[in-house]
N, C-alpha and C positions, 0 to 999 in steps of 0.2 A: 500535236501542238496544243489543242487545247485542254484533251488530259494533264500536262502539266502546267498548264494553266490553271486550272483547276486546283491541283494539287500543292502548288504555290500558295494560294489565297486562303486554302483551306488551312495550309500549317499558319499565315500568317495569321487568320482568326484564331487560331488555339496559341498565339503566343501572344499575342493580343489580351485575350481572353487572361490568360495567366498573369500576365504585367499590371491588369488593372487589380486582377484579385490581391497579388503580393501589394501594391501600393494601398490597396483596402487593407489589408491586416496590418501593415506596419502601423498606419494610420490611429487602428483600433489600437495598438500597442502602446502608442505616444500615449494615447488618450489616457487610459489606465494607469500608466507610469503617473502622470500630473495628475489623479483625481486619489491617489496614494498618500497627499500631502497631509491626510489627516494625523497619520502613525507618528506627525510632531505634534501637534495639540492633545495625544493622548498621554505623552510623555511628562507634559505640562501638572504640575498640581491645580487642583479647582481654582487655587487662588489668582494664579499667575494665570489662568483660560481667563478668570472674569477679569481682571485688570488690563489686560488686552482688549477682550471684550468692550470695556467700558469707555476705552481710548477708542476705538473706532468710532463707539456713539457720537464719543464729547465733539471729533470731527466730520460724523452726517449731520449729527443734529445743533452741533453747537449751542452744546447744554453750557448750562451758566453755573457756579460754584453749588448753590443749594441745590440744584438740580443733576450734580453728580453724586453729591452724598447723597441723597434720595436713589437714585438708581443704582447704585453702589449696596445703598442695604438691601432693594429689592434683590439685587441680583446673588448677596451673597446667602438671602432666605431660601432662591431657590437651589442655589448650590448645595445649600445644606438639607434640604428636602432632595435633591436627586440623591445625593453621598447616599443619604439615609435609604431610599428606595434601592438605591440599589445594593447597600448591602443585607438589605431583607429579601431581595431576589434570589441573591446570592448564597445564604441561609437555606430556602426555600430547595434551591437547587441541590444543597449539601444533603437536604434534611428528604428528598428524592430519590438520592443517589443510594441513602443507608437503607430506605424503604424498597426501591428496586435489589438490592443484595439479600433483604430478607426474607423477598419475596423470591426470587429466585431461588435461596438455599433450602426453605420450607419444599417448593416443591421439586428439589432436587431429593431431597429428605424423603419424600412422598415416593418418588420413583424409583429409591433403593429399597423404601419398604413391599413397593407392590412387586418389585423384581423375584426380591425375598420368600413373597408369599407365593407367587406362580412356581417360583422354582421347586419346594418344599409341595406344590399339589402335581406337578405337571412331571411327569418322565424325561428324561434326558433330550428324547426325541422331538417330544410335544413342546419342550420348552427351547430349541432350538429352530421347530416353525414358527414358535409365537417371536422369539426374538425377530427373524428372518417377517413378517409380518409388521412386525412394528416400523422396522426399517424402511418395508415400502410405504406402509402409511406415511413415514416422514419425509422422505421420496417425495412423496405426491404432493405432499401440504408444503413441502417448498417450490414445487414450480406452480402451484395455485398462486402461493403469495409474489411468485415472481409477474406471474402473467396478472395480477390486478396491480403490481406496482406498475406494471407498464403500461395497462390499460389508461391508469393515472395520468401515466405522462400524457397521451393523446389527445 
């Protein structure tokens, strides 16, 4: 009798247990879904975010006419200083992207010449250990770089 007694209470804590987690995640779900609302104000041009913008002010603050054109210019100085920022980011990011390809092609360039020169010193044999060598070396240096990404995380 009281083995399933037992054994009653035990499935009921593990569904238990489970009802509250699925009600926790859906929860977390909702949440993300509504905090998404932004992907409409990005749609927006600068102009139309600050003129919204500026409508919410006029009703927290119940700004008075001179006091809207004034916030009005300030706000569209900074929009034009973000625009600007950020397509200097943006640049920046292009001008990264050309610099990572050069530098990768350079020493891909590098690695066909030292292939080149082993091949032309080394005999068929010697130059298929060195290959078979490199490969472990690269082997290795990727689970170092795995095991300090993970380290990372901890």
């Amino acid at each position: 009798m009281s083995y399933l007694y037992n054994l009653k209470s035990r499935t009921m804590k593990k569904v238990f247990i489970i009802a509250v987690l699925a009600i926790s995640l859906s929860s977390l779900a909702q949440d993300r879904k509504e905090r998404h609302s932004k992907g409409a104000m990005e749609q927006m041009t600068p102009e139309q975010r600050n003129q919204l913008h500026l409508k919410k002010m006029i009703l927290d603050l119940d700004l008075n006419a001179k006091q809207q054109e004034q916030v009005a210019a300030i706000m569209a100085e900074q929009t034009a200083k973000r625009e600007a920022m950020k397509a200097e980011r943006k640049a920046k990011m292009e001008e990264a992207k050309a610099n990572r390809f050069e530098m990768k092609n350079r020493m891909l360039d590098e690695q066909i010449e030292m292939k080149n020169k082993m091949k032309s010193i080394l005999s068929v044999i010697q130059f298929s250990k060195w290959e078979m060598m490199k490969e472990k070396n690269r082997e290795r240096m990727g689970e170092e770089k795995a095991k300090r990404k993970e380290h990372k995380r901890d």
